[in-house]
N, CA, C and O atoms as a GROMACS GRO file, in nm:
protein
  228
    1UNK      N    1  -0.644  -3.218   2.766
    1UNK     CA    2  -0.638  -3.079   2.814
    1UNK      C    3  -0.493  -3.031   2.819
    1UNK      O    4  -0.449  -2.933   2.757
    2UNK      N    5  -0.420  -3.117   2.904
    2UNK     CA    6  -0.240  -3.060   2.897
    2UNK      C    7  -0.214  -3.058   2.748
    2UNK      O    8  -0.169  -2.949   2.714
    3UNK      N    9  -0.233  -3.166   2.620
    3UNK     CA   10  -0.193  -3.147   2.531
    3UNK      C   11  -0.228  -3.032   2.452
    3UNK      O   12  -0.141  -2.976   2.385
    4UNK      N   13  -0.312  -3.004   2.452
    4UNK     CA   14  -0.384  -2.843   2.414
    4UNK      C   15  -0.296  -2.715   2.448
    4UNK      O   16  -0.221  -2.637   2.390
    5UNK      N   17  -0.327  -2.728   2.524
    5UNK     CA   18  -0.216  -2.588   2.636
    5UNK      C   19  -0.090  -2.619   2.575
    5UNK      O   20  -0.042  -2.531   2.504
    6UNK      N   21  -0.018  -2.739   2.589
    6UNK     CA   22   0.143  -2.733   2.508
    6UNK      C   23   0.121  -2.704   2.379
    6UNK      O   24   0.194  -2.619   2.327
    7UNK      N   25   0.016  -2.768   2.301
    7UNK     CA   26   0.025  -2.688   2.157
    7UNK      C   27  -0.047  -2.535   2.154
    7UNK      O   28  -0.056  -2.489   2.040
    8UNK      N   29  -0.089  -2.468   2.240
    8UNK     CA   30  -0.104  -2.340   2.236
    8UNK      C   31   0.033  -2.269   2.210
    8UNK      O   32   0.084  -2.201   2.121
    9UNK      N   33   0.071  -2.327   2.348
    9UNK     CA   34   0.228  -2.248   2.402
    9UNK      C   35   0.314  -2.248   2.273
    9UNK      O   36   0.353  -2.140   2.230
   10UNK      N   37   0.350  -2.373   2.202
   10UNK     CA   38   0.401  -2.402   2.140
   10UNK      C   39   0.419  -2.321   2.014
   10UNK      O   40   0.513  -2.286   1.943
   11UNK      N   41   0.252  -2.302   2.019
   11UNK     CA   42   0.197  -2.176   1.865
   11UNK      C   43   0.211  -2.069   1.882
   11UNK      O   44   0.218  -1.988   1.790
   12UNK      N   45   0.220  -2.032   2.031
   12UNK     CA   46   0.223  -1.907   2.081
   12UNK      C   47   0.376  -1.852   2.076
   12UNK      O   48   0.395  -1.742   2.022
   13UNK      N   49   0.493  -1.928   2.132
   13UNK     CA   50   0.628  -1.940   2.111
   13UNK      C   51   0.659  -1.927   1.957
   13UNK      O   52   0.735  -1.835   1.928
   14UNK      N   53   0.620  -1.995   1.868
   14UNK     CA   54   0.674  -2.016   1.700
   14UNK      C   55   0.599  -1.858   1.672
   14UNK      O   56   0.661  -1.769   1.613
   15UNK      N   57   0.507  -1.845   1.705
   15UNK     CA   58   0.474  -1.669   1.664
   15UNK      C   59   0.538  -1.563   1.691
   15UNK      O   60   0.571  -1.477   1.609
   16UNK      N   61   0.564  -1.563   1.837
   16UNK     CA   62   0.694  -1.465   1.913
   16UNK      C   63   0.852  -1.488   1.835
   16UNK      O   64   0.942  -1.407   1.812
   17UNK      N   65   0.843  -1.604   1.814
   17UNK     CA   66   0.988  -1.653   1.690
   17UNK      C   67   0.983  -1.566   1.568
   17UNK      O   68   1.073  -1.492   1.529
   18UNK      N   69   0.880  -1.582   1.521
   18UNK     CA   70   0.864  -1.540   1.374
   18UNK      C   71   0.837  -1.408   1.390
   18UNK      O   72   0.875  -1.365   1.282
   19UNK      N   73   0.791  -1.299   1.460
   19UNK     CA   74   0.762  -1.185   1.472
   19UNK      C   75   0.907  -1.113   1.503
   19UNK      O   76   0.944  -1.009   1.450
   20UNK      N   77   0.997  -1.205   1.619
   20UNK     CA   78   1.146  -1.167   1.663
   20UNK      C   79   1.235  -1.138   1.510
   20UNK      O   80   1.286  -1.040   1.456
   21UNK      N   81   1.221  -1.286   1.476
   21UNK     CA   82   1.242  -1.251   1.337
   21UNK      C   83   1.270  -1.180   1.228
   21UNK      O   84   1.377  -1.145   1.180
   22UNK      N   85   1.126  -1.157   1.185
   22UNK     CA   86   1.087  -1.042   1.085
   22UNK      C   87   1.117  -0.905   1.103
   22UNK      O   88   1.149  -0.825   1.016
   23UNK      N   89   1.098  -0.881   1.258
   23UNK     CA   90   1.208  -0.754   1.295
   23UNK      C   91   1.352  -0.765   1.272
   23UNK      O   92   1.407  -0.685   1.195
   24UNK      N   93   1.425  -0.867   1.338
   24UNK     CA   94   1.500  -0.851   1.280
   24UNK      C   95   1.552  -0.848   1.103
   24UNK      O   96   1.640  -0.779   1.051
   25UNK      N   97   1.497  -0.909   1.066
   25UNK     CA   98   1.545  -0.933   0.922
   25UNK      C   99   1.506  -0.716   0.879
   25UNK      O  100   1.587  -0.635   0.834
   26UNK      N  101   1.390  -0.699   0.908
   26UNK     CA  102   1.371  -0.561   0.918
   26UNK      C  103   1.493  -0.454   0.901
   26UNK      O  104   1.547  -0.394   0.807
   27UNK      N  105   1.512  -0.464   1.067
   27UNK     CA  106   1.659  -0.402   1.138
   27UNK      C  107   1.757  -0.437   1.057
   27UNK      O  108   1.834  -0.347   1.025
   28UNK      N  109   1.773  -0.538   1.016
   28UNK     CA  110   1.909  -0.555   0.921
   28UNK      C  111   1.920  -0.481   0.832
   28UNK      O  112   2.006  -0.394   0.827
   29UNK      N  113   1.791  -0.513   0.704
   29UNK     CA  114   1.770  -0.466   0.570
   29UNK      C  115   1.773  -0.284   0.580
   29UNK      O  116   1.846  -0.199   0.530
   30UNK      N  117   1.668  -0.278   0.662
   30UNK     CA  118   1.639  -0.114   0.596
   30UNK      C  119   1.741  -0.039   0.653
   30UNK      O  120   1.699   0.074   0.625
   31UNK      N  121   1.877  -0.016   0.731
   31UNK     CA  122   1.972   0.093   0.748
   31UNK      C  123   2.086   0.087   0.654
   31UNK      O  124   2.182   0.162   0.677
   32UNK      N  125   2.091   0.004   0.544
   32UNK     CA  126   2.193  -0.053   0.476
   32UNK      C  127   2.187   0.004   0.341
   32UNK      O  128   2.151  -0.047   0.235
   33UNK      N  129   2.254   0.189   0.382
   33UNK     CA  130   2.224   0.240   0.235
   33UNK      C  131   2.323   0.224   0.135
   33UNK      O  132   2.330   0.304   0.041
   34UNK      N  133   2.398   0.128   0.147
   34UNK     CA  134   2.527   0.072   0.049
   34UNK      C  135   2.452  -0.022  -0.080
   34UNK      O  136   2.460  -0.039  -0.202
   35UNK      N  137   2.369  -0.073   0.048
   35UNK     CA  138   2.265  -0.216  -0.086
   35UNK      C  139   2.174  -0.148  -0.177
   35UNK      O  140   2.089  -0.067  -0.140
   36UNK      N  141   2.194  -0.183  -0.294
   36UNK     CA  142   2.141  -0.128  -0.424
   36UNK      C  143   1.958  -0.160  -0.392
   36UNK      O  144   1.929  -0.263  -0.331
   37UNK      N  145   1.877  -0.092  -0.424
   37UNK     CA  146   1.709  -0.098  -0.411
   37UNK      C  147   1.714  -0.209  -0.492
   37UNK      O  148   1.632  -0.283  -0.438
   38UNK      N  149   1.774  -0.287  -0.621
   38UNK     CA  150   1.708  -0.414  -0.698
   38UNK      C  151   1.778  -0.528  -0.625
   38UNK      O  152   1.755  -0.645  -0.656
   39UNK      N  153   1.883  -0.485  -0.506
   39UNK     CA  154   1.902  -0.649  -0.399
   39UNK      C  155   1.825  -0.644  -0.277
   39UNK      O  156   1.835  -0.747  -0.211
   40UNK      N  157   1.741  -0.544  -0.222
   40UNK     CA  158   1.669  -0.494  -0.177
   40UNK      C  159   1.578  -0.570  -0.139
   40UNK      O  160   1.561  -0.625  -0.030
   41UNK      N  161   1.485  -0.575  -0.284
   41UNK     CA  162   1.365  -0.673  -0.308
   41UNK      C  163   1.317  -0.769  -0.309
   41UNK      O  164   1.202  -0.806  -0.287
   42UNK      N  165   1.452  -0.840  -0.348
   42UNK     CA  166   1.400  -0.992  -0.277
   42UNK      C  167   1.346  -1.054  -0.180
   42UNK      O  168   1.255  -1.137  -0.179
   43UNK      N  169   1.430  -0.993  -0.069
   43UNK     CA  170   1.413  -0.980   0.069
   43UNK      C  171   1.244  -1.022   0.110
   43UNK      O  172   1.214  -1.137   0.144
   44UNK      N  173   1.162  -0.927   0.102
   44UNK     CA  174   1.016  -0.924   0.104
   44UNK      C  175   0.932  -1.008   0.014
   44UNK      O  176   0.810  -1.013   0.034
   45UNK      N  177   0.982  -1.069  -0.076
   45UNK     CA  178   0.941  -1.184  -0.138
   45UNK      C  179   0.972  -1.344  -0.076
   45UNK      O  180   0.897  -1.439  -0.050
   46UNK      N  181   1.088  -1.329  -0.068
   46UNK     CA  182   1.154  -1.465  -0.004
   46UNK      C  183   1.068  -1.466   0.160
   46UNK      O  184   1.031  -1.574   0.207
   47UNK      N  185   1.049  -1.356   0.220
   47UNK     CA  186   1.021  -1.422   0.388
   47UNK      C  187   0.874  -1.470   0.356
   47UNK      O  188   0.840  -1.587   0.368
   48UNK      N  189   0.802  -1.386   0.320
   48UNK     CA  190   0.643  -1.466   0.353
   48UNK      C  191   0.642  -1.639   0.262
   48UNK      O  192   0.559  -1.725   0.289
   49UNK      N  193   0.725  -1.651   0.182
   49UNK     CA  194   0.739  -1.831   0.142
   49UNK      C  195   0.792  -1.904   0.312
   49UNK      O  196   0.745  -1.992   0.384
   50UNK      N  197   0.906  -1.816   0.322
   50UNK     CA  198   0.949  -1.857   0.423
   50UNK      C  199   0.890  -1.952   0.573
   50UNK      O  200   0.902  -2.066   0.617
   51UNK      N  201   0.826  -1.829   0.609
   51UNK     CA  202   0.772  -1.823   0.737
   51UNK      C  203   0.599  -1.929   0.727
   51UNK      O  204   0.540  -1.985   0.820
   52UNK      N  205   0.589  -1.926   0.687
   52UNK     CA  206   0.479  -2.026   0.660
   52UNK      C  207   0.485  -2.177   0.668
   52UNK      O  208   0.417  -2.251   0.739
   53UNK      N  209   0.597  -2.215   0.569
   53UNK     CA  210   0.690  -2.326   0.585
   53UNK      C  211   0.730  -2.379   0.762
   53UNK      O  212   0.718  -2.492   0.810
   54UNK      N  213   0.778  -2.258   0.827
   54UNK     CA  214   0.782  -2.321   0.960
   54UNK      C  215   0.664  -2.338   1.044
   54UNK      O  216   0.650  -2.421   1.133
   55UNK      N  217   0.555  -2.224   0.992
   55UNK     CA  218   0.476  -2.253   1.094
   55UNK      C  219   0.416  -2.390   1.088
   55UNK      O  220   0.384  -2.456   1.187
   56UNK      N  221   0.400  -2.433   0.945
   56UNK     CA  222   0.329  -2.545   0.916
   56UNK      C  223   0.411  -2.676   1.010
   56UNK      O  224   0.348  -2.761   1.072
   57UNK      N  225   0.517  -2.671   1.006
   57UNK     CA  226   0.588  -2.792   1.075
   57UNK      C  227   0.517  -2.773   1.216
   57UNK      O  228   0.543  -2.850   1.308
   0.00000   0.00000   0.00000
């Protein structure tokens, strides 16, 4: 039963991580009208490989 609840928390914490995250990476990217739209793009390709990778650990 305790071990359950710590791996809730645990899943529940790595989600609040990854959501903190993705805003930020957000907030960074989109006010930055210096960066050309084709360096842009990557951006949104690279996180969802990303973020998956950690959750799995």
């Amino acid at each position: 039963m305790g071990s359950r609840t710590q791996l809730l928390g645990l899943f529940l914490a790595m989600m609040t991580l990854n959501i903190i995250y993705m805003q930020g990476q957000q907030s960074l990217n989109a006010p930055d009208p210096s960066v050309s739209p084709e360096e842009v793009t990557p951006a949104p390709s690279l996180s969802p490989t990303v973020s998956p990778a950690t959750g799995s650990r």
